[in-house]
C-alpha positions as CSV (number, residue, x, y, z in Angstrom):
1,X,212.2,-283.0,-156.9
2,X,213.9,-285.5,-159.1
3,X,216.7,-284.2,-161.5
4,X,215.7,-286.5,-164.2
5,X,211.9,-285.0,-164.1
6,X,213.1,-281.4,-164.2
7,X,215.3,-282.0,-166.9
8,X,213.1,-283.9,-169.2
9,X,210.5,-281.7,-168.8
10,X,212.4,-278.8,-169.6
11,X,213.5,-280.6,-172.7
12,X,209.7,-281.5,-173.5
13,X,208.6,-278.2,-173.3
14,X,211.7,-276.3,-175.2
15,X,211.2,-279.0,-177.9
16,X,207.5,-278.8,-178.5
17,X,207.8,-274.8,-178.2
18,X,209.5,-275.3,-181.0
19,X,207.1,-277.2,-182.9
20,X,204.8,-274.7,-182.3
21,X,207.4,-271.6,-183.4
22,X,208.2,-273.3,-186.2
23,X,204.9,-273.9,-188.0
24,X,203.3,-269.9,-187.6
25,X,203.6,-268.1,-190.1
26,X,205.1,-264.7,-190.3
27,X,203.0,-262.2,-188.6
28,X,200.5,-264.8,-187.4
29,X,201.6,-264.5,-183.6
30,X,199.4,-261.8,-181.4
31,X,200.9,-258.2,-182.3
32,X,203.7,-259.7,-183.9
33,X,203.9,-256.6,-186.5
34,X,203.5,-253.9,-183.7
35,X,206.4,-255.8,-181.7
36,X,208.8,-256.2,-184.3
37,X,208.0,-252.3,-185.9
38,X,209.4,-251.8,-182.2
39,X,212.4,-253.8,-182.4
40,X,213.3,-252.6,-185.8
41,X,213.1,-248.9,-184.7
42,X,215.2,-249.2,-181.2
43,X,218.1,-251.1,-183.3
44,X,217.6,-249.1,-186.4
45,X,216.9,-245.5,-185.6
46,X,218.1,-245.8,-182.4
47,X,214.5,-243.9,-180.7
48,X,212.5,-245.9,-178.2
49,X,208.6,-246.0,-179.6
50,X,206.5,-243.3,-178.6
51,X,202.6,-242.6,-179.0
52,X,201.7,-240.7,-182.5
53,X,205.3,-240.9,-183.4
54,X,205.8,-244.6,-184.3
55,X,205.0,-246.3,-186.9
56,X,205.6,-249.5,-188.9
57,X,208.6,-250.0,-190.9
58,X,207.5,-249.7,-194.3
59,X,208.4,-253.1,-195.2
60,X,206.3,-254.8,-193.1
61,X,204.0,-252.6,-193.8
62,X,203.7,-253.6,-197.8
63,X,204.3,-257.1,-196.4
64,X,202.8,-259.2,-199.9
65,X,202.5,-262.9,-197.8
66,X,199.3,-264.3,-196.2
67,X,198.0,-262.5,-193.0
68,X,195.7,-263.3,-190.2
69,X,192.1,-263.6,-190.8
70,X,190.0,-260.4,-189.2
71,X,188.2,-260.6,-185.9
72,X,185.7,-258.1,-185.3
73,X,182.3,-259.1,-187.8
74,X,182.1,-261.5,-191.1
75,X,183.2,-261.8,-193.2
76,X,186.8,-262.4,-191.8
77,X,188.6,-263.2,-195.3
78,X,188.8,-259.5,-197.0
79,X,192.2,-259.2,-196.7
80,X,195.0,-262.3,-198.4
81,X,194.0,-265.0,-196.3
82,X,196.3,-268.6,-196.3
83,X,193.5,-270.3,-199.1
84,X,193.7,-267.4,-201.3
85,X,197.6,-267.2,-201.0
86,X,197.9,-271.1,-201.8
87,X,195.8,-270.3,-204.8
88,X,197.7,-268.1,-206.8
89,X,201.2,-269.8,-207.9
90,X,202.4,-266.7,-208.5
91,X,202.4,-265.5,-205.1
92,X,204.0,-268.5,-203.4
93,X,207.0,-268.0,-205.9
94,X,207.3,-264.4,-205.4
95,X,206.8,-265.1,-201.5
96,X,210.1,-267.6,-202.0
97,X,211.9,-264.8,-203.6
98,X,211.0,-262.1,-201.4
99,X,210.7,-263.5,-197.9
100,X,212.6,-266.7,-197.9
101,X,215.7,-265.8,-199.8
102,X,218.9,-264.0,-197.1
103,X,218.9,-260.6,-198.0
104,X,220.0,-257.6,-196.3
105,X,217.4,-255.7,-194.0
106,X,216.0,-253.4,-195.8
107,X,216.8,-249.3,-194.7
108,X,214.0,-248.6,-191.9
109,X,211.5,-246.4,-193.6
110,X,208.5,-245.1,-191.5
111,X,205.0,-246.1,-193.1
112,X,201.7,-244.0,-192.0
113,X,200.7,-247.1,-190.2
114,X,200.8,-246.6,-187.0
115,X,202.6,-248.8,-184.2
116,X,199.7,-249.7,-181.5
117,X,201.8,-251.0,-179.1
118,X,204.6,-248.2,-178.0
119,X,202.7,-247.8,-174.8
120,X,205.2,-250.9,-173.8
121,X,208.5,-250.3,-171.9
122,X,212.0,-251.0,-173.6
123,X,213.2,-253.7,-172.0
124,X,212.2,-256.8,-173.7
125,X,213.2,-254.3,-177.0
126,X,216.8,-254.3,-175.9
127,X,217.4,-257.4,-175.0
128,X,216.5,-258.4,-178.2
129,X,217.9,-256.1,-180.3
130,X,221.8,-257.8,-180.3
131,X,219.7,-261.5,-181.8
132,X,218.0,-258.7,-184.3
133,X,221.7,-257.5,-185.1
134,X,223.0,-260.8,-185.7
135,X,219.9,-262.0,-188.1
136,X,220.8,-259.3,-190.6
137,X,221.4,-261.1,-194.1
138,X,218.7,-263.9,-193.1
139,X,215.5,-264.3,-194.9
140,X,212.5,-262.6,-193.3
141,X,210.9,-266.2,-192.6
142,X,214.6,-267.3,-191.1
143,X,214.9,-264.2,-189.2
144,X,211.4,-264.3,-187.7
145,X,212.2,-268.1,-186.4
146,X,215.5,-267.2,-184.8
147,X,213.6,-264.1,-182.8
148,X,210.7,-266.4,-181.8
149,X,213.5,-269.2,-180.4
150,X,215.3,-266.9,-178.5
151,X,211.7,-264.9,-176.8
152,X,210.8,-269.2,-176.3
153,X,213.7,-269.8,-174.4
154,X,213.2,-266.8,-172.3
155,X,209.8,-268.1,-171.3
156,X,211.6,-271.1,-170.6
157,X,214.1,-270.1,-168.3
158,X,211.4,-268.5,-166.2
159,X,209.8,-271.9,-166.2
160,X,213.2,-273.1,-164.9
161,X,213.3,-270.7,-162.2
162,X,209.8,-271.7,-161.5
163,X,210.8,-275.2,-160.9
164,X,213.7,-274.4,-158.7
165,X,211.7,-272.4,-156.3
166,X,209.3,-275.1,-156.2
167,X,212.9,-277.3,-155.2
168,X,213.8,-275.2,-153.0
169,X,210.5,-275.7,-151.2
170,X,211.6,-279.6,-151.6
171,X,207.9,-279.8,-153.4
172,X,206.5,-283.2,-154.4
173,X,203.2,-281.8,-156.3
174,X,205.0,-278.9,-157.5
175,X,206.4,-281.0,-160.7
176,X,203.1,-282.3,-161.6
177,X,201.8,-279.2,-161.4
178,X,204.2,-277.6,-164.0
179,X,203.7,-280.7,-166.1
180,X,199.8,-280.5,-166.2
181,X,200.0,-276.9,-166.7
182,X,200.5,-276.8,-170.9
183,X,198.1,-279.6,-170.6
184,X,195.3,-278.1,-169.0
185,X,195.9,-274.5,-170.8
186,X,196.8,-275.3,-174.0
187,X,197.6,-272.0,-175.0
188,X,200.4,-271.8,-173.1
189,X,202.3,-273.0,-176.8
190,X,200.6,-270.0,-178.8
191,X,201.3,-267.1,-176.3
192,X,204.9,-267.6,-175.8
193,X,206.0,-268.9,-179.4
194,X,206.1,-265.9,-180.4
195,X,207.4,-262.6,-180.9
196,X,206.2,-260.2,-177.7
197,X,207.3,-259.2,-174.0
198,X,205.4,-261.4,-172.2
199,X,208.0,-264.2,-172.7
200,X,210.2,-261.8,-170.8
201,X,207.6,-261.7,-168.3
202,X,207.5,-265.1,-167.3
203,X,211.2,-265.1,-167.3
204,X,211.0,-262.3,-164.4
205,X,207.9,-263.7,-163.0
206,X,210.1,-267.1,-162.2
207,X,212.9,-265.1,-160.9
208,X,210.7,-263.2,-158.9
209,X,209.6,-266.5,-157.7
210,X,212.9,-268.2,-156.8
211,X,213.9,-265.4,-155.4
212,X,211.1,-264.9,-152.8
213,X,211.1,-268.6,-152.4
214,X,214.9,-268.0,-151.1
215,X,213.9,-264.9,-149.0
216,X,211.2,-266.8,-146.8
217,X,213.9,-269.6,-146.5
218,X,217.2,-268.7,-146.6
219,X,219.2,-267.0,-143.7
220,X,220.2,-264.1,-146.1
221,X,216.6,-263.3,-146.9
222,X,217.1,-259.6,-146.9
223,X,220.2,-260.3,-149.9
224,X,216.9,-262.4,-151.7
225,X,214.5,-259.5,-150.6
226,X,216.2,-256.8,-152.7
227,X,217.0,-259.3,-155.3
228,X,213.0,-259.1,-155.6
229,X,212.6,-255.7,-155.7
230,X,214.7,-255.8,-158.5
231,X,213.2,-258.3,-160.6
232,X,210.0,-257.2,-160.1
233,X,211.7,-253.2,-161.2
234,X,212.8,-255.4,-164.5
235,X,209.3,-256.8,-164.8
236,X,207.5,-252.9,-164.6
237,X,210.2,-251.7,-167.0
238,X,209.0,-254.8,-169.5
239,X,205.1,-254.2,-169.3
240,X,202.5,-253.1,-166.8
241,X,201.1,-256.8,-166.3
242,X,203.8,-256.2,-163.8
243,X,201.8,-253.7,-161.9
244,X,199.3,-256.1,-160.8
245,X,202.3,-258.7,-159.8
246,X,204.3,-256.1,-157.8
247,X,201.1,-255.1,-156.3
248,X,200.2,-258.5,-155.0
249,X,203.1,-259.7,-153.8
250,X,203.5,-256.3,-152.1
251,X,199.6,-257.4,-150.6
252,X,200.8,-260.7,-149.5
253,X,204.4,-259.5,-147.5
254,X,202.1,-256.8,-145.6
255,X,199.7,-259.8,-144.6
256,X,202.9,-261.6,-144.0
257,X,204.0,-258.5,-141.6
258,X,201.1,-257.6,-139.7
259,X,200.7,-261.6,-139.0
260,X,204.5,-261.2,-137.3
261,X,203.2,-259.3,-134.0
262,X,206.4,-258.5,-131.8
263,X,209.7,-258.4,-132.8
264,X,209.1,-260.3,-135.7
265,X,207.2,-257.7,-137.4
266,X,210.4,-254.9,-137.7
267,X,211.4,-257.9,-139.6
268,X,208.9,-258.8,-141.8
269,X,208.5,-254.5,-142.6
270,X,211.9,-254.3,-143.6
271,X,211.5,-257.5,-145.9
272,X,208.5,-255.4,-147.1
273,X,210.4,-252.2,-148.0
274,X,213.9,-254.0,-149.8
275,X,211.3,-255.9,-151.8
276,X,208.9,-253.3,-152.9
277,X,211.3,-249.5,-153.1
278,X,213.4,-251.1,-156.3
279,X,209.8,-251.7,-157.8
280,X,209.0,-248.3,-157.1
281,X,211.7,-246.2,-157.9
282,X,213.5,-248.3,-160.8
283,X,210.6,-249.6,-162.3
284,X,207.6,-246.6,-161.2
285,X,209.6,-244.0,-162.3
286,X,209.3,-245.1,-165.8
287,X,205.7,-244.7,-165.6
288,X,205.7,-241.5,-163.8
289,X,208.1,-240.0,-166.4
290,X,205.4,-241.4,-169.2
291,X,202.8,-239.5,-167.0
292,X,204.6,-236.1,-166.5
293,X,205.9,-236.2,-170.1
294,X,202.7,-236.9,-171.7
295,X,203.7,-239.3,-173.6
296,X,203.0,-243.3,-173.9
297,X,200.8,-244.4,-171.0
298,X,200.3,-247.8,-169.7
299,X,196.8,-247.4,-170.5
300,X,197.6,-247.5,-173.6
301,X,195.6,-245.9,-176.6
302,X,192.3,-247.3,-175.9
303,X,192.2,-244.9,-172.0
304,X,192.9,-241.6,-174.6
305,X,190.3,-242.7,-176.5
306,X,187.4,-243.1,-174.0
307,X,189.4,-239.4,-172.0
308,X,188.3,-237.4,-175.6
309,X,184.8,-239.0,-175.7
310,X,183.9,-237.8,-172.1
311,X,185.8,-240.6,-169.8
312,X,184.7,-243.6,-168.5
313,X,181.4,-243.2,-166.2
314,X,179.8,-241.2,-169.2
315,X,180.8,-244.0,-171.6
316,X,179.2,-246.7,-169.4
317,X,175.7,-245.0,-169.1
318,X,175.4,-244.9,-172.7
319,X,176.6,-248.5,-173.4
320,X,177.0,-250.5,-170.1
321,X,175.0,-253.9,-170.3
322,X,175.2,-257.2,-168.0
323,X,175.4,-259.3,-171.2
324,X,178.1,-258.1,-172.2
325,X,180.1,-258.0,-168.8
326,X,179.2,-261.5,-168.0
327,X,180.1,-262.6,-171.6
328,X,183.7,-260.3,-171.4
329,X,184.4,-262.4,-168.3
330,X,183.6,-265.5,-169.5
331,X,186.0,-264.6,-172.5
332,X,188.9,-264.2,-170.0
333,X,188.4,-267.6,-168.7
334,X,187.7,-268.9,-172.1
335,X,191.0,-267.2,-173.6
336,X,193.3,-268.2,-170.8
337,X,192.4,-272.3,-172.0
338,X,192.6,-271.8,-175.4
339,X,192.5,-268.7,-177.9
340,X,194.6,-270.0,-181.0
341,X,197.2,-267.3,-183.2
342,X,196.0,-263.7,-184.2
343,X,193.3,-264.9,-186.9
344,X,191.7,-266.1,-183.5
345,X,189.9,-269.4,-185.0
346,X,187.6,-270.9,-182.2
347,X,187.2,-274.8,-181.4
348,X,184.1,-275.3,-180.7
349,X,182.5,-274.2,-177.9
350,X,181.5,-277.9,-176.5
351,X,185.0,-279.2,-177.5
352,X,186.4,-276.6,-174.6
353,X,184.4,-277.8,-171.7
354,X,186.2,-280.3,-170.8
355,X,189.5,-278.3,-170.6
356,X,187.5,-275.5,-168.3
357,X,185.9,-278.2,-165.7
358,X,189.2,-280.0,-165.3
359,X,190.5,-276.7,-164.5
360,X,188.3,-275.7,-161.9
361,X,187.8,-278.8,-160.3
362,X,191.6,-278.8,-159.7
363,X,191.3,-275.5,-158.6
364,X,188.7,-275.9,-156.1
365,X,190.5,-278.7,-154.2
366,X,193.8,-276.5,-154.2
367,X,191.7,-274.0,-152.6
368,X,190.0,-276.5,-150.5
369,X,192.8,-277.3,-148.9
370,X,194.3,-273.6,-148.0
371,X,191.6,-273.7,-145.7
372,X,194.1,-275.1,-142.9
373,X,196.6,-272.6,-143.8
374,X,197.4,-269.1,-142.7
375,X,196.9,-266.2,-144.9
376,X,200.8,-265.2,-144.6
377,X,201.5,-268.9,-146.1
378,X,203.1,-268.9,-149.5
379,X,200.4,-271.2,-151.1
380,X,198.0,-268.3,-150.6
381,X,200.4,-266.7,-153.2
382,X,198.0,-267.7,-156.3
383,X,195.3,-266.3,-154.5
384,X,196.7,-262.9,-154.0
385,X,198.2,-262.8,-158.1
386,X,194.6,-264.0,-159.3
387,X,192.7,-261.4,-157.2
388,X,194.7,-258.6,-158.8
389,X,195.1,-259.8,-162.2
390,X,191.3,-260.1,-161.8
391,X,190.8,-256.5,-160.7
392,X,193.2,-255.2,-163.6
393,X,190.8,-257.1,-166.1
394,X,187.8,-256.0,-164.5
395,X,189.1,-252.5,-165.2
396,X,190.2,-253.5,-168.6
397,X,186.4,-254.5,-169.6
398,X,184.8,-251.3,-168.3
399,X,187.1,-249.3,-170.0
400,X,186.5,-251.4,-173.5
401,X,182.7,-251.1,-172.5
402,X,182.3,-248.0,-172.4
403,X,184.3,-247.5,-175.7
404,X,182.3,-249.4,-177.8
405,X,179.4,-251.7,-175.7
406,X,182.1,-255.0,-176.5
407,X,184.6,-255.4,-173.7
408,X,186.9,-258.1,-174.9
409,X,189.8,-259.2,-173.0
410,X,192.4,-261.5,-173.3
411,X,193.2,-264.1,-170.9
412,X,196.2,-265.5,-172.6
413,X,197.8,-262.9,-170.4
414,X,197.6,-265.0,-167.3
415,X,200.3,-267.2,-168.6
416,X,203.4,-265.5,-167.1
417,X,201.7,-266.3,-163.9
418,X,202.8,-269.9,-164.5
419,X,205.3,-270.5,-161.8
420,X,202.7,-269.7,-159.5
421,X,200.4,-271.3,-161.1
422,X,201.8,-274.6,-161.7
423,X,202.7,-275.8,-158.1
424,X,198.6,-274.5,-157.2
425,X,197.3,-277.0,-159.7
426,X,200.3,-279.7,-159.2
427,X,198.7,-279.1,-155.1
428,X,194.7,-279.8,-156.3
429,X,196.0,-282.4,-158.8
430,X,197.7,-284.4,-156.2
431,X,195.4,-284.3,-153.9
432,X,193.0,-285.5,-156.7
433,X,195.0,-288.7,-158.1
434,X,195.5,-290.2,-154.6
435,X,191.4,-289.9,-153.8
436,X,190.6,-293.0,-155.3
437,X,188.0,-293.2,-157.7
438,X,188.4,-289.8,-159.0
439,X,191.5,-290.5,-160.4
440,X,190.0,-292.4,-163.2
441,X,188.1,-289.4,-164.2
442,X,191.0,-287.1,-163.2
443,X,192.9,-289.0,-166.1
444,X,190.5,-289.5,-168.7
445,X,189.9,-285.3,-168.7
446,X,194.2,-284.9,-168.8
447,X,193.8,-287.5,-172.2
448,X,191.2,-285.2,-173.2
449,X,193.5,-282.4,-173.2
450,X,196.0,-283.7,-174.8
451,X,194.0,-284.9,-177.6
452,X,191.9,-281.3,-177.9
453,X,195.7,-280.2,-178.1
454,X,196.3,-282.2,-181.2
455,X,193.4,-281.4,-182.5
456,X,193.6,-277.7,-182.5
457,X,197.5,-278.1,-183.8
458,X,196.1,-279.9,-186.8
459,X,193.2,-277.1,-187.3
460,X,195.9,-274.3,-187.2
461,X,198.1,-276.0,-189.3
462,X,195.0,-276.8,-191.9
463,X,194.5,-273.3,-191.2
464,X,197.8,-271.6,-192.4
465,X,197.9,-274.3,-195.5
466,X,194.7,-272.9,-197.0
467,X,192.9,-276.2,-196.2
468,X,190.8,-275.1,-193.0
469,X,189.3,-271.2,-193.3
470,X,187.7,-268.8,-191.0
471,X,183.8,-269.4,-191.4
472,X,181.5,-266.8,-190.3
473,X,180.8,-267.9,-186.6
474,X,184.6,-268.1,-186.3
475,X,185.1,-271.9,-186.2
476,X,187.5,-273.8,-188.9
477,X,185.7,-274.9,-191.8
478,X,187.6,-277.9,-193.2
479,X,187.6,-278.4,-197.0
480,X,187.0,-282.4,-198.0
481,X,185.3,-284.7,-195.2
482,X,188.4,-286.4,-193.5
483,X,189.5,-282.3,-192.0
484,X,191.9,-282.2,-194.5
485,X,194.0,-285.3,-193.4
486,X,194.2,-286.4,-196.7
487,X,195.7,-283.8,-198.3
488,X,198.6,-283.8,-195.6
489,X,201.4,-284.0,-197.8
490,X,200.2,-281.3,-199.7
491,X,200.1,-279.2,-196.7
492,X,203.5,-279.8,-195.6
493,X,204.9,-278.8,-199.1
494,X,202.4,-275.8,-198.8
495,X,203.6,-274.8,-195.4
496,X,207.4,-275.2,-196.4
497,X,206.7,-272.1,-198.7
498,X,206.3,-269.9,-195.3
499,X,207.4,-272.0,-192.3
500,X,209.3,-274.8,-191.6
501,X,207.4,-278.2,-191.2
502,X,210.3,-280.1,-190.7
503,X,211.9,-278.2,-188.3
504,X,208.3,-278.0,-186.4
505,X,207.9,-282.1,-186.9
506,X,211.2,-282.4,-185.2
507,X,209.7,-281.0,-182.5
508,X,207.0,-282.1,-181.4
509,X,208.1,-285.6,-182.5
510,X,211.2,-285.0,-179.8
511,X,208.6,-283.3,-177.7
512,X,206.1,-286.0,-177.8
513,X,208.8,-288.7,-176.5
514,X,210.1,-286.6,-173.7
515,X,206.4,-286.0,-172.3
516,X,205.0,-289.4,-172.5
517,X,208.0,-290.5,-170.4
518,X,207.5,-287.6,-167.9
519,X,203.8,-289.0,-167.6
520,X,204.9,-292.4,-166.7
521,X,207.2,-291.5,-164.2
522,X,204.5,-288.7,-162.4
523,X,201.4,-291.2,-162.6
524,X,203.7,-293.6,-160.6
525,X,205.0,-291.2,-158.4
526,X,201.7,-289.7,-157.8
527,X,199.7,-292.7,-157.4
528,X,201.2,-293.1,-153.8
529,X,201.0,-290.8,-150.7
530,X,203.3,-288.1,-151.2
531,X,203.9,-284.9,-149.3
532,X,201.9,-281.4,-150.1
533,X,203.2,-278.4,-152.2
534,X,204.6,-276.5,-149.2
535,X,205.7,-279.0,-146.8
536,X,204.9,-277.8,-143.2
């Protein structure tokens, strides 16, 4: 894998992570309240969050700026949306006296809202806590943008490891794969510019892979074995989307194992045990302590919920229907493309399509082509990850069906897969753009994406100017006819009041110039014969 590639991209991808970091405005990222409530009390009061016992700090709390539309039924504007805010002149001066000029912290207070997401471990709290320490003095806006940068580059260095592994394994798809990969899932951007664990995730999900990658090559694999067992302990003590992880790699060494008859299988068991005992003991013993102690769960609020109304087979009888099941797993699929900030503003359906078909057609010919590979190969990997994540969601949407009749899930979670991910698709999409006449159509759908991508950039930032609004069947409803381009100075002074545009232009200007010279250099490389993901 060319230096040059790996380092641009990583430059692309930091730089336009940026962009996107830049432009939200406070509390617009997923949970961004709930996670911070949890930062501020770890490095404040010094208590880790607990069920019933947490709440948010009162200041954010009485927070007086703009907050994310609603999402359940219209209408979605009851509470101080971005149009009303940009109405009232008074409140974008009081906004630049309150939240954009350095103060001191104010003295964590508890409010009687609760926090709804203590049911997290600590981990990704205290690792953040020290950048928290060091904001003190900063404006709210300021000290929200240092926080998201440093949880961004976290999510990038597990994209590094990501791409070493893939070195290690001298790939030739594997970088085309990482580069499609924001492409084709778009809200890659949106999940990890932001404040919340599941940047930590992906940093632990790329060590996880570099260091497995090491173990089934190196001649100290049981050094790299252990070395897993403790990343994958880190990722269990970050959040359970590491319990599905730990359980499928666990799945994959035991097929790895029994497909070692002889000596080779003592082997292959021990590998087994170093990887998967620090998971169990380091990182299961936190749960098990939340178990016997009764106290958060990994579950989370909405399994004691359905317990006190008469558990989950009981809740399914009464509100169990195939409609909704097959429209909750369609939302996964849907959600892992493209699902936008918290106010959750929808492209249009048709507009998505694209993005969805070039994603399984890539993913059919990477699975077309495990068909000549054993089950114990690593490219089965994906395969293994996906089947588990699946199962975890599956359970997921019972549990929210039986609550209410409306099990949504999120798929945005699937992104700290990515250095899994990435070489799968880089495998399907190589395959593809060496097949003749289906790279034409191969490349037309990647220039899609990218202009759906601008596109829905320019919605959400129409959105948090007060231009664009939530209309009842979710979708931006642009004010003018020319969706708002008209008015775009006026937005940029608007979103200087809570954000920084010229910070964000910066960018995905710098962005922008790094990625179309990756893309020259991949559709020439990738336009001759070149070797598989996983050489043999």
């Amino acid at each position: 894998m060319n230096r040059a590639l790996v380092i641009t991209y990583i430059i692309a991808l930091t730089l336009l992570g940026l962009g996107h970091l830049a432009i939200l405005p406070p509390y617009e990222g997923f949970d961004e309240t709930a996670h911070y409530a949890s930062l501020r009390e770890i490095a404040d009061v010094g208590t880790l969050p607990h069920e019933g016992r947490s709440f948010l700090p009162q200041d954010v709390a009485n927070y007086s700026g703009p907050l994310p539309y609603g999402s359940f039924s219209p209408p979605f504007d009851t509470g101080l949306t971005y149009a009303k805010f940009f109405a009232d002149p008074a409140r974008t001066e009081d906004f630049r006296q309150t939240y954009r000029s350095p103060r001191p912290r104010p003295t964590y207070e508890s409010s009687t809202a609760p926090n709804w997401e203590t049911q997290h471990p600590p981990l990704y709290y205290l690792l953040l806590e020290p950048v928290l320490k060091i904001t003190n003095g900063l404006s709210l806006v300021s000290e929200l943008l240092v926080l998201r940068a440093a949880s961004f580059l976290l999510a990038a260095g597990g994209v590094l490891f990501g791409l070493a592994a893939a070195r290690d394994q001298r790939s030739q798809s594997a970088m085309l794969g990482f580069a499609l990969y924001p492409i084709m899932l778009p809200m890659f951007f949106p999940e990890f510019a932001r404040l919340g664990n599941d940047s930590l995730c992906l940093w632990l999900a790329g060590a996880s892979a570099f260091c497995l990658m090491r173990a089934l090559r190196s001649n100290e694999g049981a050094r790299w074995f252990l070395a897993l067992g403790f990343c994958l302990a880190l990722g269990l003590l970050t959040k359970a989307l590491f319990i599905p992880v730990t359980m499928a790699v666990a799945a994959f060494l035991a097929v790895r194992a029994w497909a070692k008859r002889g000596n080779g299988q003592v082997q292959t068991l021990r590998d087994l045990m170093l990887a998967l005992l620090p998971a169990l003991i380091l990182g299961g013993g936190w749960y098990l302590h939340d178990a016997f102690a009764g106290g958060n769960t990994s579950a989370g609020a909405e399994a004691a919920r359905l317990a006190q109304q008469g558990g989950l087979w009981v809740g399914l009888q009464h509100n169990f229907s195939a409609v909704a099941m097959l429209r909750a797993l369609a939302v996964v699929f849907a959600t892992w493309v493209w699902s936008g900030t918290w106010s959750l503003v929808h492209m249009a359906a048709l507009w998505q399509i694209p993005l969805m078909l070039l994603l399984i057609w890539t993913g059919v010919v990477y699975a077309m082509q495990l068909r000549a590979r054993a089950l114990d190969d690593i490219a089965w990997l994906p395969v293994f990850l996906l089947a588990f994540f699946g199962a975890g969601f599956f359970w997921h949407i019972l549990v929210g069906i039986a609550l209410t009749g409306n099990g949504i899930t999120g798929g945005h979670y699937l992104h700290i897969l990515m250095p899994w991910i990435a070489p799968a698709l880089g495998m399907g999409a190589a395959a593809i753009l060496r097949a003749g006449r289906q790279r034409f159509v191969f490349v037309s759908l990647v220039i899609y994406a990218v202009a759906f991508q601008v596109a829905a950039l320019w919605s959400q930032f129409a959105l948090f100017t007060g231009c664009a609004t939530k209309s009842d069947d979710k979708l931006y409803a642009f004010s003018g006819s020319m969706f708002c381009l008209d008015q775009a100075s006026t937005l940029v002074a608007r979103l200087d009041v809570i954000a920084w545009p010229v910070l964000g232009g910066i960018g995905f200007a710098g962005g922008a110039l790094c990625a179309i010279w990756l893309a020259r250099q991949l559709l020439h490389k990738f336009t001759t014969p070149e070797s598989d993901w996983i050489p043999t």
